[in-house]
C-alpha positions, 0 to 999 in steps of 0.5 A, spaced: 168 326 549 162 330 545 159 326 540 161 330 534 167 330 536 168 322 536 165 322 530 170 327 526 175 323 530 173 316 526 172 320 519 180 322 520 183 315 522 179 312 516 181 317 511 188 316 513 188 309 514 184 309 506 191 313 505 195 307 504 198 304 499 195 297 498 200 291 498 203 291 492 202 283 487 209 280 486 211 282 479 210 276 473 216 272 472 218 271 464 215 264 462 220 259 458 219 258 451 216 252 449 220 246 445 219 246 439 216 239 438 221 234 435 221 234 427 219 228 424 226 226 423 229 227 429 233 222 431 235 220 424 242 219 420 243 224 414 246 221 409 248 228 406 250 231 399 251 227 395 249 225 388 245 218 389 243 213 384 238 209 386 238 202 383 230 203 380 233 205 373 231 213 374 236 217 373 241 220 379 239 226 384 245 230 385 245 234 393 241 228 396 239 226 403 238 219 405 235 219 411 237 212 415 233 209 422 234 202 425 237 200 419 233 202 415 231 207 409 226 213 412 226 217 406 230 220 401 230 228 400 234 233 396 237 239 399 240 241 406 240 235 411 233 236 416 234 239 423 235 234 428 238 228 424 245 226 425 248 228 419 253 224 415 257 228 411 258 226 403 259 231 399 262 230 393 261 223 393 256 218 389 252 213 393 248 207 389 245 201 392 250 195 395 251 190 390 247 182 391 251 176 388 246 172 385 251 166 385 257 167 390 259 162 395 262 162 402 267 156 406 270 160 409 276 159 406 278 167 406 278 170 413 284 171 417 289 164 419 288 166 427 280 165 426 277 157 427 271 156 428 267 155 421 261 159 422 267 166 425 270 164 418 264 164 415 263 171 416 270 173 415 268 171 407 262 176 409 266 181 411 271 181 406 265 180 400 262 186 403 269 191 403 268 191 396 261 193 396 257 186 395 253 187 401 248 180 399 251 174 398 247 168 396 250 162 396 250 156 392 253 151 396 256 153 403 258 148 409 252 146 415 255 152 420 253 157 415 246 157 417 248 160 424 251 166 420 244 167 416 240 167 421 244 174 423 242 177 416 236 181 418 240 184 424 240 192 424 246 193 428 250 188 421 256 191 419 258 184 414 254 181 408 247 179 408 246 171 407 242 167 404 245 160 403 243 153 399 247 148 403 250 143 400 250 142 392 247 135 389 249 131 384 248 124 387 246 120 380 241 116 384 235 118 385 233 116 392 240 119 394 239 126 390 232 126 394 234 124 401 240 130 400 235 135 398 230 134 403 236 135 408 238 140 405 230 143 406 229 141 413 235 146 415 232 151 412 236 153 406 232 159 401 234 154 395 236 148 392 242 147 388 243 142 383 250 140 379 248 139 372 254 138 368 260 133 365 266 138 366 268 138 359 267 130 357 271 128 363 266 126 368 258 124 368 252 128 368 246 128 374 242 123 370 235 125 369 232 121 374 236 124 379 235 130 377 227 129 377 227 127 384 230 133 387 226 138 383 220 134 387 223 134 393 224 142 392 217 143 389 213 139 394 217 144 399 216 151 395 223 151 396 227 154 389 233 150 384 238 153 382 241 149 376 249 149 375 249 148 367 253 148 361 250 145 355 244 150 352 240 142 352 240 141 359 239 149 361 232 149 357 230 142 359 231 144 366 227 151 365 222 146 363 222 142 369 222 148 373 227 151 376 228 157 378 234 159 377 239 158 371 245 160 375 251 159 370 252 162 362 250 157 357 257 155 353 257 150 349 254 154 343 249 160 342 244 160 345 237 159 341 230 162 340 226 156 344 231 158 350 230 165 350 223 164 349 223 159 355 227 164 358 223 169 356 216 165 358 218 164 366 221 169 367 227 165 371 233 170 371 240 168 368 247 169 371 252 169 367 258 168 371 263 170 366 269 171 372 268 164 374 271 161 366 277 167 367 279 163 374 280 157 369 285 160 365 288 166 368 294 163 372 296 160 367 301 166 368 302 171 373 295 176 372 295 184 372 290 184 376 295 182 382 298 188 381 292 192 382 293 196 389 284 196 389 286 187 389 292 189 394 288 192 399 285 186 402 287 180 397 290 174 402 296 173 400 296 165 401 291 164 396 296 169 391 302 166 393 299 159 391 296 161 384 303 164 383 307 158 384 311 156 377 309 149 379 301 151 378 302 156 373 305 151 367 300 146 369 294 152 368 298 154 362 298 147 359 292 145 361 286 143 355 281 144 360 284 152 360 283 153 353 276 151 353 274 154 358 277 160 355 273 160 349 267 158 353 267 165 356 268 167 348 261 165 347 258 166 354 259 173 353 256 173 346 250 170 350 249 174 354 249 180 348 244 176 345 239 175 352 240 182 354 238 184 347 231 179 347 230 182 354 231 176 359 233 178 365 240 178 367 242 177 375 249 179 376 253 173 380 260 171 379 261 164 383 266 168 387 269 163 393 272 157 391 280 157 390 282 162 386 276 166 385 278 171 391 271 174 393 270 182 392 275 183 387 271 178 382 265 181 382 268 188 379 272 184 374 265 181 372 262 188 371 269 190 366 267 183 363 259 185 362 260 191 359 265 187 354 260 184 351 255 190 350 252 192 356 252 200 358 254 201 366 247 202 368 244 196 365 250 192 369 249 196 375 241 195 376 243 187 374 247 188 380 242 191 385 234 192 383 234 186 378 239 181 382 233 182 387 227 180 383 230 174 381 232 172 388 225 174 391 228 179 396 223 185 398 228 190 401 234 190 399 237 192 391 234 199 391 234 205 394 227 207 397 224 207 403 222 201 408 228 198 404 235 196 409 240 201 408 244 197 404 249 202 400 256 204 397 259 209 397 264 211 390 269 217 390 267 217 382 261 217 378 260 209 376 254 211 370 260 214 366 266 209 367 264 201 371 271 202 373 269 207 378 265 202 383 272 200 385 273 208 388 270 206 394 270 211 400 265 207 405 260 202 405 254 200 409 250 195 412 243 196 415 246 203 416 252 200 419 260 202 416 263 197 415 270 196 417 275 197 411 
């Protein structure tokens, strides 16, 4: 083939060939959108919409969040519940801080009949105290297996009553006795150290002072607060001299005077009146209305009602000069307490509930009706039984509302600021965020 006719050939096969599509990329496949990172809330329960108060004396904030994780607060906010979060709808309902009981007892004589292991009735008297809001119980005198129950308090998964516990109370009149009782009691761990200073009305013999010392030695050596069960207005300003740490009674005997409240008022030691404590004294003289309360009916065991409303009992209770002086005895505890209240003293909240007759939960709503008796308005009785309870206890993370605390609160249908008999319109109450069994 001539030259320049192969050339010519090569030039058409390459045009041709240079003609050809080139082999076309596979087309681009939609990204994924990218999760949105999680909020910081993720994750939390939502307490939502509801008005709260939250035991710091600050006034309450309707449409609130309480934001809830490992049972603790996270943080409160106002508004819609945020993205993520579990939200518990509460609408319409208050939410205050649960109640402390400053000076209460658990025996374990509340729980149900079936159960018999003491520790299991122990936390059968939790169980109850926290059905009708008292999520913190501390005991002035409690029976040895209720150590094990403490050591649960701090659970985040707890749906009964906190417990801090003062073993068993000393009244020994001997020194070396009375000593040897309290440092028995410390080296079980106890928070406190209860004494018994008191001659039931004339009938029996004080703790003598030795003894009295003695035990206050003991405690102090070992950083370890008094409570003191008092009577007489004497006896509680000499124990404040002497240290104590906790005046766990109302004084009785007559108004209290200015050095007392000084003294009160130069420690700083809190004062728990337990005025519900004189009404289990006399009240069953006849056959009280509260028995018929449908709030007491709901979990009120019905031995302990069948026992006091016994004819027998009744007449003797009726009859009895104790009764009657313990009757007047709340006459002048509440005039006390006007008087401590207005000199600013701090007022824990406390009922001495547990023991026979005193039915615990039910008692200490009857002691806020008996704390506004003598003067006090509803928020100040409220913030004895939460923030101020707190403070005089020691305690850190409970009593108020605010982040890092545990999430002990009550839900109420009704608003308590306007009316104390609104605490009794429970709709829930929680424990370490935990709904407790109603």
């Amino acid at each position: 083939m001539p030259r320049l006719q192969c050339m010519s050939l090569v030039l058409v096969l390459l045009v041709a060939c240079g003609s050809e599509a080139p082999p076309s990329a596979p087309a681009p496949q939609p990204q994924a959108a990218a999760a949105p990172p999680p909020g910081p809330y993720a994750g939390m329960t939502a307490f939502a919409g509801a008005t709260i108060w939250d035991g710091t004396g600050a006034r309450a904030r309707e449409n609130a969040v309480l934001l809830v994780s490992d049972g603790r607060i996270q943080d409160l906010l106002f508004g819609d519940a945020p993205d993520g979060t579990r939200v518990v709808d509460l609408g319409g309902t208050w939410i205050v801080p649960g109640f402390i009981n400053a000076h209460a007892h658990v025996s374990g004589r509340w729980a149900a009949d079936e159960v018999q292991d003491v520790a299991d009735r122990v936390r059968g008297d939790l169980a109850l105290y926290a059905r009708y809001g008292v999520t913190t119980v501390n005991s002035l005198g409690d029976p040895r297996e209720a150590m094990a129950v403490r050591a649960g308090r701090d659970d985040a998964g707890l749906r009964y009553a906190r417990l801090y516990l003062a073993g068993s109370i000393i009244a020994d009149s001997d020194p070396a006795a009375a000593r040897r009782q309290a440092t028995g009691n410390i080296a079980h761990g106890v928070d406190w150290i209860k004494i018994r200073i008191d001659d039931d009305l004339g009938t029996g013999q004080k703790m003598p002072w030795d003894a009295v010392q003695a035990v206050f030695d003991a405690a102090h050596a070992a950083n370890v607060p008094v409570a003191t069960h008092i009577f007489y207005m004497e006896d509680a300003t000499r124990v404040l001299e002497m240290g104590t740490g906790l005046i766990a009674h109302s004084v009785r005997d007559r108004q209290v005077d200015d050095l007392f409240v000084e003294r009160l008022l130069e420690t700083g030691i809190c004062y728990v009146p337990t005025l519900t404590r004189e009404v289990s004294t006399f009240v069953y003289g006849s056959r009280p209305d509260f028995f018929a309360d449908p709030f007491f009916q709901e979990a009120a065991r019905q031995s302990e009602v069948e026992r006091v409303s016994d004819a027998g009992f009744m007449r003797r209770m009726a009859a009895s000069p104790s009764a009657a002086a313990y009757r007047q005895a709340l006459v002048q505890a509440q005039d006390n307490l006007r008087i401590l209240l207005g000199s600013g003293v701090p007022i824990a909240f406390g009922t001495d509930s547990g023991p026979a007759g005193r039915f615990p939960g039910y008692f200490e709503h009857i002691e806020f009706q008996l704390m506004i008796e003598a003067g006090l308005t509803p928020q100040e009785a409220l913030l004895s039984a939460t923030s101020v309870a707190a403070d005089c206890l020691g305690l850190q993370d409970i009593g108020t509302l605010e982040a890092g605390k545990w999430a002990d609160f009550v839900v109420l249908a009704k608003n308590p600021l306007r009316d104390i008999l609104n605490t009794r319109s429970i709709k829930a109450v929680y424990v370490a965020g935990n709904e407790v069994p109603r």
